[in-house]
PDB file with one MODEL, atoms N, CA, C and O in Angstrom:
MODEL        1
ATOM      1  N   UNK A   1       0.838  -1.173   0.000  1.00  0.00           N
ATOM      2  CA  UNK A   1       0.000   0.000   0.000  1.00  0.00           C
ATOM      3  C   UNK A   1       0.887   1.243   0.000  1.00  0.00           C
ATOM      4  O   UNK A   1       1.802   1.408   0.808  1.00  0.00           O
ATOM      5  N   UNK A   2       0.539   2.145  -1.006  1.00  0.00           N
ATOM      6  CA  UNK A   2       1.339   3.379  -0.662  1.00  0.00           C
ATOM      7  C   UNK A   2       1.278   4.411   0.101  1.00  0.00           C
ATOM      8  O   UNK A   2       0.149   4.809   0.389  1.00  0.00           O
ATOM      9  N   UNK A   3       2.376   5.086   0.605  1.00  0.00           N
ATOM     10  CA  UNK A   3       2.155   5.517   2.171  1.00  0.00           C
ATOM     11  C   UNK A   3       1.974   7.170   1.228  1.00  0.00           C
ATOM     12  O   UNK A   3       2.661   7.240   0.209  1.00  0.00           O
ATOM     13  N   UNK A   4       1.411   7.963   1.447  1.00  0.00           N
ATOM     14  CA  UNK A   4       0.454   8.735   1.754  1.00  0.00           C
ATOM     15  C   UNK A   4       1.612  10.003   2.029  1.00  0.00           C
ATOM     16  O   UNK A   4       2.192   9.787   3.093  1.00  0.00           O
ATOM     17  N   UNK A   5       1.993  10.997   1.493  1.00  0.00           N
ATOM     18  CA  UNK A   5       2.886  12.228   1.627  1.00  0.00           C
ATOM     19  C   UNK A   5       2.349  12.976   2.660  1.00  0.00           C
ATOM     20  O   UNK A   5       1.215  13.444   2.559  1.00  0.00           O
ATOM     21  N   UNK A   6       3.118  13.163   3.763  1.00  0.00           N
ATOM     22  CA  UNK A   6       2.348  14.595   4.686  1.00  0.00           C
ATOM     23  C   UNK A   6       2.421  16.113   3.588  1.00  0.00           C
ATOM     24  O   UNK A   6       2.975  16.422   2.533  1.00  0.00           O
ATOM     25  N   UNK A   7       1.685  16.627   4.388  1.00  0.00           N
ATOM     26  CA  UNK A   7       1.667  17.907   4.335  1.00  0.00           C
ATOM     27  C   UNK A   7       1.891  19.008   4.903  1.00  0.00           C
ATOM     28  O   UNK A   7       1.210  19.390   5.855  1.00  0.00           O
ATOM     29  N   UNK A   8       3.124  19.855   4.284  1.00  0.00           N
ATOM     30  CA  UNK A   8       3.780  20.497   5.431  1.00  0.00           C
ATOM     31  C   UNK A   8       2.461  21.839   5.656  1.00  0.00           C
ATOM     32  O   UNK A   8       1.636  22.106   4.782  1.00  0.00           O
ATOM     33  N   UNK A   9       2.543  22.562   7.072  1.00  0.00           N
ATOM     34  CA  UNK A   9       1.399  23.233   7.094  1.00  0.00           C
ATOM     35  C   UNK A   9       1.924  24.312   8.150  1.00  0.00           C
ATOM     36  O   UNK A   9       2.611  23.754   9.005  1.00  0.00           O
ATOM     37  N   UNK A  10       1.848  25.196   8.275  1.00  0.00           N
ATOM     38  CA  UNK A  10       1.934  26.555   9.415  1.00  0.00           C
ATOM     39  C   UNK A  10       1.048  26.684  10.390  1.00  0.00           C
ATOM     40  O   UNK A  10       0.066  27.422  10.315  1.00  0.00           O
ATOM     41  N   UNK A  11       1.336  25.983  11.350  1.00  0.00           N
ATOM     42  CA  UNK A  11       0.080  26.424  12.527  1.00  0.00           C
ATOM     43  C   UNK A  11       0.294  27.722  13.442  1.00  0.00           C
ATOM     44  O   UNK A  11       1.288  28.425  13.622  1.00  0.00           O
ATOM     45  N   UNK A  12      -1.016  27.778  13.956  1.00  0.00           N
ATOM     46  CA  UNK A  12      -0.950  29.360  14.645  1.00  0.00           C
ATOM     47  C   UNK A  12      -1.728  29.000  15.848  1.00  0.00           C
ATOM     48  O   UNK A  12      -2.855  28.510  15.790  1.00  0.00           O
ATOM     49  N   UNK A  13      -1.064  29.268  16.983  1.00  0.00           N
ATOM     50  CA  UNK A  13      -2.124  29.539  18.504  1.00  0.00           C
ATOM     51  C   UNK A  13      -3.547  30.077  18.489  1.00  0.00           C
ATOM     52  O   UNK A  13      -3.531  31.306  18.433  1.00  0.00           O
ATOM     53  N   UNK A  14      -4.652  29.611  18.518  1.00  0.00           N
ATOM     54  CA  UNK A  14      -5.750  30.839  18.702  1.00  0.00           C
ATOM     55  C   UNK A  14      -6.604  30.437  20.018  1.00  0.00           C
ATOM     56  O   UNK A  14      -6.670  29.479  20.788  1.00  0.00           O
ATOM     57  N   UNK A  15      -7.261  31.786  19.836  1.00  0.00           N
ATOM     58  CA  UNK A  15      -8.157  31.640  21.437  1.00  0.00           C
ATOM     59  C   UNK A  15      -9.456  32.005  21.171  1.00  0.00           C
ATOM     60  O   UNK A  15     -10.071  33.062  21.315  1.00  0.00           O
ATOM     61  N   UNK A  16      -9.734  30.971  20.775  1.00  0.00           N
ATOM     62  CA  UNK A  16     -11.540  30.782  20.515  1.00  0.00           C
ATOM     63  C   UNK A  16     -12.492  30.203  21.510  1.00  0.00           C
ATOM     64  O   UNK A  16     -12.578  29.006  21.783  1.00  0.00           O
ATOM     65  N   UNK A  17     -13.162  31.124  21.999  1.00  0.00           N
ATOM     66  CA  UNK A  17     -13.982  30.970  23.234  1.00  0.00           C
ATOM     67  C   UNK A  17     -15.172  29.442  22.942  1.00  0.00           C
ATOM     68  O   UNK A  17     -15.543  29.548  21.773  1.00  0.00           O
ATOM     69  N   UNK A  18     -15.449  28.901  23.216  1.00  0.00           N
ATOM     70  CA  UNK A  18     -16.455  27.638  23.402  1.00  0.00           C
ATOM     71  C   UNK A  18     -17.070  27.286  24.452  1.00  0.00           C
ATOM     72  O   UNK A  18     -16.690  27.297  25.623  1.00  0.00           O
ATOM     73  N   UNK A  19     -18.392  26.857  23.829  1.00  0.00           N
ATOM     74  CA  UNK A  19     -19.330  26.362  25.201  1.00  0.00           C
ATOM     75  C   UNK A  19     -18.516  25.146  26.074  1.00  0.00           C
ATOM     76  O   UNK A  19     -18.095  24.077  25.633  1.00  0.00           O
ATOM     77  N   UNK A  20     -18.469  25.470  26.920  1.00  0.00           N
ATOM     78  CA  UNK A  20     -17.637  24.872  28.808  1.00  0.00           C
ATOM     79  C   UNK A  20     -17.863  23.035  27.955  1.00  0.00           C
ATOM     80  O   UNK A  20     -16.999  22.297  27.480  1.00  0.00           O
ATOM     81  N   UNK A  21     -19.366  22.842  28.071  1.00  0.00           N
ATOM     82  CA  UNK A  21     -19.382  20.998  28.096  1.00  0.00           C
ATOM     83  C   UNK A  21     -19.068  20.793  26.365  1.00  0.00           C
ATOM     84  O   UNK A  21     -18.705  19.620  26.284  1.00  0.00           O
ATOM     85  N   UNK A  22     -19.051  21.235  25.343  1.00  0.00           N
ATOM     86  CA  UNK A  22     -18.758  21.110  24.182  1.00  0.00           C
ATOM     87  C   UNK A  22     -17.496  20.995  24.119  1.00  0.00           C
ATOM     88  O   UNK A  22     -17.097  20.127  23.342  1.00  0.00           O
ATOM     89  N   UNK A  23     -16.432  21.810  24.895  1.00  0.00           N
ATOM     90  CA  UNK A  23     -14.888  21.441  25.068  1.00  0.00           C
ATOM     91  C   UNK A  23     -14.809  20.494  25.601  1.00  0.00           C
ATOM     92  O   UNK A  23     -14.185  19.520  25.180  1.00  0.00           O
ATOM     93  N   UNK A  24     -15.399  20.549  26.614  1.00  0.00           N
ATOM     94  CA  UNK A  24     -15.255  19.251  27.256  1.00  0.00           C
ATOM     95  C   UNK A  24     -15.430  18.143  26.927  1.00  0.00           C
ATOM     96  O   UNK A  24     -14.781  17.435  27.696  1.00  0.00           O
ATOM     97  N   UNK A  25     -16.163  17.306  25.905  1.00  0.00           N
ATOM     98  CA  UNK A  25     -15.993  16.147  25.267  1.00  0.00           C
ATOM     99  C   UNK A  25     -15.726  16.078  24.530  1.00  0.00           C
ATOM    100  O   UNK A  25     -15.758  15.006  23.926  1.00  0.00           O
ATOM    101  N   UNK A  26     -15.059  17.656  23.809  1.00  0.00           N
ATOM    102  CA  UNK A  26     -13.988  17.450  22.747  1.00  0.00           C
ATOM    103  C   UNK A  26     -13.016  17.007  23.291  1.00  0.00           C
ATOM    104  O   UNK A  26     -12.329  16.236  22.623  1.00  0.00           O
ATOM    105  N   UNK A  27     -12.487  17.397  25.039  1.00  0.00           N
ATOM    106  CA  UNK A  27     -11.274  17.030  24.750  1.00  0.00           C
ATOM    107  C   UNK A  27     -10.879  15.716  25.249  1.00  0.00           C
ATOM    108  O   UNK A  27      -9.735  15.307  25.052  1.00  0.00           O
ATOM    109  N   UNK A  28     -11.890  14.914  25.986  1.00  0.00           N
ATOM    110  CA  UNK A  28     -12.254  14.140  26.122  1.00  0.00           C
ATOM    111  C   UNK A  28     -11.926  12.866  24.599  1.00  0.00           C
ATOM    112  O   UNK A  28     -11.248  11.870  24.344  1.00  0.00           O
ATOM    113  N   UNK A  29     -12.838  13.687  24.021  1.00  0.00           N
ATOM    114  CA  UNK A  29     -12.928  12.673  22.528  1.00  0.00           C
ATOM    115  C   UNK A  29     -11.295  13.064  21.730  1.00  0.00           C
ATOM    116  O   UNK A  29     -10.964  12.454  20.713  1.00  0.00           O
ATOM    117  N   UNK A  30     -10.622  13.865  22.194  1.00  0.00           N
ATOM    118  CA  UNK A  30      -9.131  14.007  21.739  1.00  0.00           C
ATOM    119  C   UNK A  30      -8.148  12.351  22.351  1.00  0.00           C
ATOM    120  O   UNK A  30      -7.432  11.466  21.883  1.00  0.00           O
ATOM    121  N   UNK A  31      -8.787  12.806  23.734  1.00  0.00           N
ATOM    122  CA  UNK A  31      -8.019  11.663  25.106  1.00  0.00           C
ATOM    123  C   UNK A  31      -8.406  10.167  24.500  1.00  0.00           C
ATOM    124  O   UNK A  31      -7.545   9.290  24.442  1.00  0.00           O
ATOM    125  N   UNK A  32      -9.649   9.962  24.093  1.00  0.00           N
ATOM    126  CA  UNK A  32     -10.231   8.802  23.615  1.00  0.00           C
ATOM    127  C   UNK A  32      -9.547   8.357  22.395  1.00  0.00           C
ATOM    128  O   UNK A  32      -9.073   7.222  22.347  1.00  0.00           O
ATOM    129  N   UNK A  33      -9.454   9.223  21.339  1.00  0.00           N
ATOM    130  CA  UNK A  33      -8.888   8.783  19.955  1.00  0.00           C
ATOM    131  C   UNK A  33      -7.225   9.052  20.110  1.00  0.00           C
ATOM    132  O   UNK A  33      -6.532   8.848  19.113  1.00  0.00           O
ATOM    133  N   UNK A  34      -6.711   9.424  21.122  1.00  0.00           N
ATOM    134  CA  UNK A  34      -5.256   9.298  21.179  1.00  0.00           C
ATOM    135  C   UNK A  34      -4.429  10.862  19.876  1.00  0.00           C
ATOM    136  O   UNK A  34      -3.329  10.911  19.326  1.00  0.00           O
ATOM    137  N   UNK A  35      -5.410  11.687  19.861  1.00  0.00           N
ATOM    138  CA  UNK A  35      -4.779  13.097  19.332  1.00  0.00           C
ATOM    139  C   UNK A  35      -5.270  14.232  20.414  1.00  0.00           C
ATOM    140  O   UNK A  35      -6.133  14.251  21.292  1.00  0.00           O
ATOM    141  N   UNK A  36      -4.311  15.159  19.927  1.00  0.00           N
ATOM    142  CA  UNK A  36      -4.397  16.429  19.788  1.00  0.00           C
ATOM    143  C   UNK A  36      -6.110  16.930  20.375  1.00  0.00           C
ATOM    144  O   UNK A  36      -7.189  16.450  20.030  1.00  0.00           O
ATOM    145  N   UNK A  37      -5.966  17.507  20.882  1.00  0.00           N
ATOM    146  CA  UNK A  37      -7.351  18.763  20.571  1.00  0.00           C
ATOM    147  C   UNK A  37      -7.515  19.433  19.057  1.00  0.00           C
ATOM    148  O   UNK A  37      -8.486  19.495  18.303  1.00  0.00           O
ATOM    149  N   UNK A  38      -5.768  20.035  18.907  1.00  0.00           N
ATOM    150  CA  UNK A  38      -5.991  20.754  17.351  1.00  0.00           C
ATOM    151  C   UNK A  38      -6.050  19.875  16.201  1.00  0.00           C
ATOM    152  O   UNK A  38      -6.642  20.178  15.165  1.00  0.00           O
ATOM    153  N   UNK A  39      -5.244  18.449  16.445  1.00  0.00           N
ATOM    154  CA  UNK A  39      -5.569  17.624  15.565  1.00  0.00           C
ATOM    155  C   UNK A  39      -7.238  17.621  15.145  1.00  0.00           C
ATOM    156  O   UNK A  39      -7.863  17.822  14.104  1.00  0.00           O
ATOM    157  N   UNK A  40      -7.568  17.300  16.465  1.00  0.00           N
ATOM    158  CA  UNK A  40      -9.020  16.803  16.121  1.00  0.00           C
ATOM    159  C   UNK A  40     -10.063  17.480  15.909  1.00  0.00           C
ATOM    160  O   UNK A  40     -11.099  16.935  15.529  1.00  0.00           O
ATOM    161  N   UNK A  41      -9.942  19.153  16.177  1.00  0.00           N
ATOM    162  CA  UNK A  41     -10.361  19.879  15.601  1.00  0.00           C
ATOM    163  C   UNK A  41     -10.115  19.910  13.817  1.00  0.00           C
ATOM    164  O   UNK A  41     -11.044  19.832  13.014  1.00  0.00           O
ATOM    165  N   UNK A  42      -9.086  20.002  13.554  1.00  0.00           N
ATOM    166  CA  UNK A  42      -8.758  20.001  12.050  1.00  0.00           C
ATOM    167  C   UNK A  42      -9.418  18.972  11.824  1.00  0.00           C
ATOM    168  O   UNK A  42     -10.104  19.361  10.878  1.00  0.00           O
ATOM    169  N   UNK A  43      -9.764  17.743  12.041  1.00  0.00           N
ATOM    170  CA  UNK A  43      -9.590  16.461  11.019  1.00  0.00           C
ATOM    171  C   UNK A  43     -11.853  17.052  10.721  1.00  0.00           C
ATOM    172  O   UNK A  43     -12.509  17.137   9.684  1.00  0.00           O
ATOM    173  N   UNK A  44     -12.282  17.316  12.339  1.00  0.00           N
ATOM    174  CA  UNK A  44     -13.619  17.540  11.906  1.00  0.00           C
ATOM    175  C   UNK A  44     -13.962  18.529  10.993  1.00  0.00           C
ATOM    176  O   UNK A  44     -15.005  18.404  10.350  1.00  0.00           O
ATOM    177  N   UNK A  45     -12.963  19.860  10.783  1.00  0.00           N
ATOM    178  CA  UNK A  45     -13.181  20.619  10.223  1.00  0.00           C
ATOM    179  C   UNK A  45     -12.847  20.171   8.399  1.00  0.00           C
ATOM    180  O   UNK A  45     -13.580  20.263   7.414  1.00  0.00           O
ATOM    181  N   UNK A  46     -11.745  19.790   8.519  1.00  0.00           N
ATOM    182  CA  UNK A  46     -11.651  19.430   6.969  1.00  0.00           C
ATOM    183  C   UNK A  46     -12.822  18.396   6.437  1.00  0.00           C
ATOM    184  O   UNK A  46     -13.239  18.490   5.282  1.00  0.00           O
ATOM    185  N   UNK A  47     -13.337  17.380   7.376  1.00  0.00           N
ATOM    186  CA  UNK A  47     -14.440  16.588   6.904  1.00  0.00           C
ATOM    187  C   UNK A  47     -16.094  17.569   6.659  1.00  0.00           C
ATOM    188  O   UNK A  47     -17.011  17.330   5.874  1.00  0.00           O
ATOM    189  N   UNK A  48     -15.981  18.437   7.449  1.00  0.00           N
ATOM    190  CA  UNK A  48     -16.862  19.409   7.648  1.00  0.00           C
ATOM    191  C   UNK A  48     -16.935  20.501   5.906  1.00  0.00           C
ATOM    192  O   UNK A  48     -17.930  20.721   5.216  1.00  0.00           O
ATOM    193  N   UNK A  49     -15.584  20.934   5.693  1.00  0.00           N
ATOM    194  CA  UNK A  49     -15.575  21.556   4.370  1.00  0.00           C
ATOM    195  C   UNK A  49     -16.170  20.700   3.217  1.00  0.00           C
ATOM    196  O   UNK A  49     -16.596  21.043   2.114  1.00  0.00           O
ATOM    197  N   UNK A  50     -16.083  19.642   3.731  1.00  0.00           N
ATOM    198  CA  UNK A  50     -17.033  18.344   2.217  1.00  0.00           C
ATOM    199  C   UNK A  50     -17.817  18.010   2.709  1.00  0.00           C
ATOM    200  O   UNK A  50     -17.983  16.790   2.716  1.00  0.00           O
ATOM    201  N   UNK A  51     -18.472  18.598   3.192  1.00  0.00           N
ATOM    202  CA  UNK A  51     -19.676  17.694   3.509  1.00  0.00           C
ATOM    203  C   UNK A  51     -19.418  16.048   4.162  1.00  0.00           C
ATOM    204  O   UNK A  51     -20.175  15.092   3.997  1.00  0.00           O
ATOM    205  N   UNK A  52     -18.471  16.059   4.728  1.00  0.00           N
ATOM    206  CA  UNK A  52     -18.512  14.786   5.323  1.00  0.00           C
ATOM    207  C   UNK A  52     -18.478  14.733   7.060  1.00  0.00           C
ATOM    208  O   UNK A  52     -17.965  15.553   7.822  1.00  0.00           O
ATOM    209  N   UNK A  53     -19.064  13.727   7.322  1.00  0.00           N
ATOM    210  CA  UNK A  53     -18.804  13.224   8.568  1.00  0.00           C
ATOM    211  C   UNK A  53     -17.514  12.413   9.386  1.00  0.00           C
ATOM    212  O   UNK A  53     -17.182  11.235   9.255  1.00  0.00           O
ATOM    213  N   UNK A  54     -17.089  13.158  10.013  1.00  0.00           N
ATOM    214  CA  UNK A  54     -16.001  12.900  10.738  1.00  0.00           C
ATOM    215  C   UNK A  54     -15.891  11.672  11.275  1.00  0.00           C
ATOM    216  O   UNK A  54     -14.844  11.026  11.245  1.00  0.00           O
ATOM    217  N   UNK A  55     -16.844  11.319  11.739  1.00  0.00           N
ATOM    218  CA  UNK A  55     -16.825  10.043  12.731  1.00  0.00           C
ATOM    219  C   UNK A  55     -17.900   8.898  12.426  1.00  0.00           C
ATOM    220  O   UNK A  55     -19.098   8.771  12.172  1.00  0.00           O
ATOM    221  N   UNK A  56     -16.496   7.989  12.642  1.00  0.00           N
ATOM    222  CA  UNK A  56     -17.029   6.220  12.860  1.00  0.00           C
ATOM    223  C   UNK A  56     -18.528   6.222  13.682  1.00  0.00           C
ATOM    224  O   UNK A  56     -18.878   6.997  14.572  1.00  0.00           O
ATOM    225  N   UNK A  57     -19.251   5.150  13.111  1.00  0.00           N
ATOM    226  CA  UNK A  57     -20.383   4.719  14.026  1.00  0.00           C
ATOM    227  C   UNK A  57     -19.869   4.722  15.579  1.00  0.00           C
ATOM    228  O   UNK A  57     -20.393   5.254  16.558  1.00  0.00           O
ATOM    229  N   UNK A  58     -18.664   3.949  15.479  1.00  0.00           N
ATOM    230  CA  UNK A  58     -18.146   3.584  16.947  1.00  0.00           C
ATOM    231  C   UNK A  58     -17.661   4.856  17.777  1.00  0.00           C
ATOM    232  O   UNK A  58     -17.722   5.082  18.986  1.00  0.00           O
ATOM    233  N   UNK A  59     -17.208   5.535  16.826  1.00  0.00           N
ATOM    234  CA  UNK A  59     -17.180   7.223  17.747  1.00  0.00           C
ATOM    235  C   UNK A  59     -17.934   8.018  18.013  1.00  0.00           C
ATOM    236  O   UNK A  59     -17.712   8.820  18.920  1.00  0.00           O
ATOM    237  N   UNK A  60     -19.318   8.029  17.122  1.00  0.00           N
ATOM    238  CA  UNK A  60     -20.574   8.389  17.573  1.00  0.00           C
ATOM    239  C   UNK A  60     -21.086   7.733  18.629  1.00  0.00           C
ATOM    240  O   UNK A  60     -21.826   8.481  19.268  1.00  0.00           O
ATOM    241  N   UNK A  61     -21.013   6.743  19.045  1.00  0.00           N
ATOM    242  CA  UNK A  61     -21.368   6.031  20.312  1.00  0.00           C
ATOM    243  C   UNK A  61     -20.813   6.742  21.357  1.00  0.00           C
ATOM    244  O   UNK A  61     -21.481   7.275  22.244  1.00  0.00           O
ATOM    245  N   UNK A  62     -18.805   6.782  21.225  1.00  0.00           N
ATOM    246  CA  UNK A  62     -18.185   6.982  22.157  1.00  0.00           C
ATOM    247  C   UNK A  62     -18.949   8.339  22.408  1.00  0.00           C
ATOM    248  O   UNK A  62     -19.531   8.308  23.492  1.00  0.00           O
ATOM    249  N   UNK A  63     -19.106   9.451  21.760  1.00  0.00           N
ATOM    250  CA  UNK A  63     -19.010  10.695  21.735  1.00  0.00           C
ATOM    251  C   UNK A  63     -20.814  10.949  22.762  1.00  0.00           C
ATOM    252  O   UNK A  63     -21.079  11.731  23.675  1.00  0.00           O
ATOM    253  N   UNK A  64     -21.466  10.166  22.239  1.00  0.00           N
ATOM    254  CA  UNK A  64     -23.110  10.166  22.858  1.00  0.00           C
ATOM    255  C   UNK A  64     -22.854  10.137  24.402  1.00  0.00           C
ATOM    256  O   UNK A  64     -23.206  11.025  25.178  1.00  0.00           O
ATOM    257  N   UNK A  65     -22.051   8.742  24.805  1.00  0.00           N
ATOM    258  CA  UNK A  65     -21.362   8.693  26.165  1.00  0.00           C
ATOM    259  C   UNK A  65     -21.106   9.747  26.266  1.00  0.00           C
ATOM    260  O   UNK A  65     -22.210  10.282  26.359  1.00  0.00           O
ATOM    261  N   UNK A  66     -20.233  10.651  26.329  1.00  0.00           N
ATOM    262  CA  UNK A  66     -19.217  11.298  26.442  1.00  0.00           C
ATOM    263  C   UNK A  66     -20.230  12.857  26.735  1.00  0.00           C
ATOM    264  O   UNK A  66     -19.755  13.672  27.525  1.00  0.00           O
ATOM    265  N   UNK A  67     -21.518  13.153  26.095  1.00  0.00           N
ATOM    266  CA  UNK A  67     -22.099  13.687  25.763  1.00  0.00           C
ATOM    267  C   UNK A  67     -22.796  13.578  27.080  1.00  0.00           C
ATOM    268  O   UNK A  67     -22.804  14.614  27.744  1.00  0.00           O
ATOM    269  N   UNK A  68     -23.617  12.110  27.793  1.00  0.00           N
ATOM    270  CA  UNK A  68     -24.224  12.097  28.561  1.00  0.00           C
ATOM    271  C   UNK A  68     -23.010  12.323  30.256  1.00  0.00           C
ATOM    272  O   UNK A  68     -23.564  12.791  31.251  1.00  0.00           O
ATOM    273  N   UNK A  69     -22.028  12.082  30.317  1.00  0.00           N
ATOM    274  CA  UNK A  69     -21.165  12.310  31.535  1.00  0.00           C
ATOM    275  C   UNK A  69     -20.672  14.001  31.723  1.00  0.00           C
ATOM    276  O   UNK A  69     -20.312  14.575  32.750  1.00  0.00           O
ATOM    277  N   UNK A  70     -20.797  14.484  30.443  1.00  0.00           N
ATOM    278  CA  UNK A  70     -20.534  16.046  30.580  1.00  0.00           C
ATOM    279  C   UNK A  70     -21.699  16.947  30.584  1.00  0.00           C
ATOM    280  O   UNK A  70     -21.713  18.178  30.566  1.00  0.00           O
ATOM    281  N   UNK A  71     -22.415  16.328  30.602  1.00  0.00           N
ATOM    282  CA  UNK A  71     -24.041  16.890  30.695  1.00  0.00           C
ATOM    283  C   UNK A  71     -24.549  17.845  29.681  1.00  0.00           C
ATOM    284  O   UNK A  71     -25.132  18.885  29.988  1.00  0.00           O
ATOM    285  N   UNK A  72     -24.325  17.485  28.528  1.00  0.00           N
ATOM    286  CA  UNK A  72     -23.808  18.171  27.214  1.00  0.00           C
ATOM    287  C   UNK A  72     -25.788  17.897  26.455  1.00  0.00           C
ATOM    288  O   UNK A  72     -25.872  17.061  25.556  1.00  0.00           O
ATOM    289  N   UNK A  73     -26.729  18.406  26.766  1.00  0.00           N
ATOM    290  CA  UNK A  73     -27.737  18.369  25.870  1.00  0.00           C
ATOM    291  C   UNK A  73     -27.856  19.541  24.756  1.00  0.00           C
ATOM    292  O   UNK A  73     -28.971  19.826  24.322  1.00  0.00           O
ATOM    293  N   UNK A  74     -27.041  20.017  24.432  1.00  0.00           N
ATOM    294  CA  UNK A  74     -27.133  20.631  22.922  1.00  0.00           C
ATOM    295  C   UNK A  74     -27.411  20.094  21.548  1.00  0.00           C
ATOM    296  O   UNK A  74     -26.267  19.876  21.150  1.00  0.00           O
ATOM    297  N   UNK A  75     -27.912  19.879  20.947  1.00  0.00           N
ATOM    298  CA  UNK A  75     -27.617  19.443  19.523  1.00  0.00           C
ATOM    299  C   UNK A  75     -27.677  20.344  18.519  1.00  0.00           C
ATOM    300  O   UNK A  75     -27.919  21.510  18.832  1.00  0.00           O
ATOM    301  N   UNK A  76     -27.420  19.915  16.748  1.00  0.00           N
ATOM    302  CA  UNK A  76     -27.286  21.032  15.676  1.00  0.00           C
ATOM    303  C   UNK A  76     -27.788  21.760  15.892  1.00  0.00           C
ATOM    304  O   UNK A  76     -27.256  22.865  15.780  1.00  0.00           O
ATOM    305  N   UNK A  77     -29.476  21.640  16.459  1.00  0.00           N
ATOM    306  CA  UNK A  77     -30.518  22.503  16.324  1.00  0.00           C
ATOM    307  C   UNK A  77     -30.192  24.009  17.186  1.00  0.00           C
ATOM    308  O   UNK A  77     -30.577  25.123  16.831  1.00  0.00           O
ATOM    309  N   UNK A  78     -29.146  23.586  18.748  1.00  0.00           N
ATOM    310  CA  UNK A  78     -28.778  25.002  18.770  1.00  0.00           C
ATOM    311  C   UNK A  78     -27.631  25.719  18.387  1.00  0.00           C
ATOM    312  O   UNK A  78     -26.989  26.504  19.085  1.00  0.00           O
ATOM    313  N   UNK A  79     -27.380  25.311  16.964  1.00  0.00           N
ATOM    314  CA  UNK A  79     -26.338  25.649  16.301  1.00  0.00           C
ATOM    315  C   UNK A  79     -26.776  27.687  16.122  1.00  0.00           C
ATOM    316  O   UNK A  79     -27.938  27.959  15.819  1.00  0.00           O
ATOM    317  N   UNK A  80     -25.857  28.756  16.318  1.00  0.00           N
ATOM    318  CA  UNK A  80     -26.165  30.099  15.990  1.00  0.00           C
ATOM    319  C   UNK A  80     -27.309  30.115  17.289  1.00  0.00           C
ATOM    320  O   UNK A  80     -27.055  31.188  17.837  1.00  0.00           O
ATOM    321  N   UNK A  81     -27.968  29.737  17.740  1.00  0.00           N
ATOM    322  CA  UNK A  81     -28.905  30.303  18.982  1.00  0.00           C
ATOM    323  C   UNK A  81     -28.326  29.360  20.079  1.00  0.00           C
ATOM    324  O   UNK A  81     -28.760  28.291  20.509  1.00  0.00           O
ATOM    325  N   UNK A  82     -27.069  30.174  20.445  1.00  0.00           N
ATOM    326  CA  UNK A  82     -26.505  29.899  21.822  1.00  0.00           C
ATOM    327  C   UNK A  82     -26.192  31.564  22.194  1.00  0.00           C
ATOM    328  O   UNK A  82     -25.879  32.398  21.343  1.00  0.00           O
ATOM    329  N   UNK A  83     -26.348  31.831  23.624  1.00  0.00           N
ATOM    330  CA  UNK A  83     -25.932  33.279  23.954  1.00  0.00           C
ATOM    331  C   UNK A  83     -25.379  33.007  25.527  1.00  0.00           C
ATOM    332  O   UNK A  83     -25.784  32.135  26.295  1.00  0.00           O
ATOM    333  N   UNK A  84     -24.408  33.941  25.754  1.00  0.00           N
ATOM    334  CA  UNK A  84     -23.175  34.128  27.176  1.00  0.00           C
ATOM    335  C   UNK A  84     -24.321  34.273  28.202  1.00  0.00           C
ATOM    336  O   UNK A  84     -25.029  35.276  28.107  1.00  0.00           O
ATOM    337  N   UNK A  85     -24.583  33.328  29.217  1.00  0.00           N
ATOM    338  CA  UNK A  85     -25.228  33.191  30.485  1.00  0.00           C
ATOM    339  C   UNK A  85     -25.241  35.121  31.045  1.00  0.00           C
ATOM    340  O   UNK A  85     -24.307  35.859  30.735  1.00  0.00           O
ATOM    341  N   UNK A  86     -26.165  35.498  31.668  1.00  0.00           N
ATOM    342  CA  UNK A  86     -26.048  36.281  32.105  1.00  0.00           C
ATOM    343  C   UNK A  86     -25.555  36.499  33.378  1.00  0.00           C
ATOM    344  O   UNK A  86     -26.093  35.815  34.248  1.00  0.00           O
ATOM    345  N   UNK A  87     -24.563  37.364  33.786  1.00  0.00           N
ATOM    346  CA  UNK A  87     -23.801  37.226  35.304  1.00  0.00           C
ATOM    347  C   UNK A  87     -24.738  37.824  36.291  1.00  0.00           C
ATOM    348  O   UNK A  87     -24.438  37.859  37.484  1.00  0.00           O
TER     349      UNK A  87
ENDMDL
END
């Protein structure tokens, strides 16, 4: 099988604010699949630019778990209608 050329790439630090339990079983689901946070941000995002889905049946499972221990009830639907708790 032929092995597959990396790609050299420039990364940059950023500080992008996110909902508290949504990090949280991201990074969780980083710890689980054995990468990165930024890895695994990239890999959803590039599957995301095609229209594809990132994840195995079996990581959708993991991730549902993962979903119910961080107390994470969001789904797509409140994708754009999320707003900063009021202090």
């Amino acid at each position: 099988m032929p092995v597959e050329p990396f790609h050299e790439v420039e990364r940059i630090q950023t500080g992008v604010r996110m909902e508290r339990r949504i990090l949280k079983v991201l990074k969780a689901l980083a710890e689980y699949k054995d990468l990165t946070l930024g890895d695994l941000l990239e890999g959803i995002v590039l599957h995301a630019f095609e229209g594809q889905s990132a994840f195995s049946g079996e990581t959708l499972s993991a991730i549902a778990q993962l979903k119910k221990i961080y107390g994470l009830d969001l789904d797509a639907s409140a994708s754009h209608r999320m707003r900063d708790r009021q202090k």
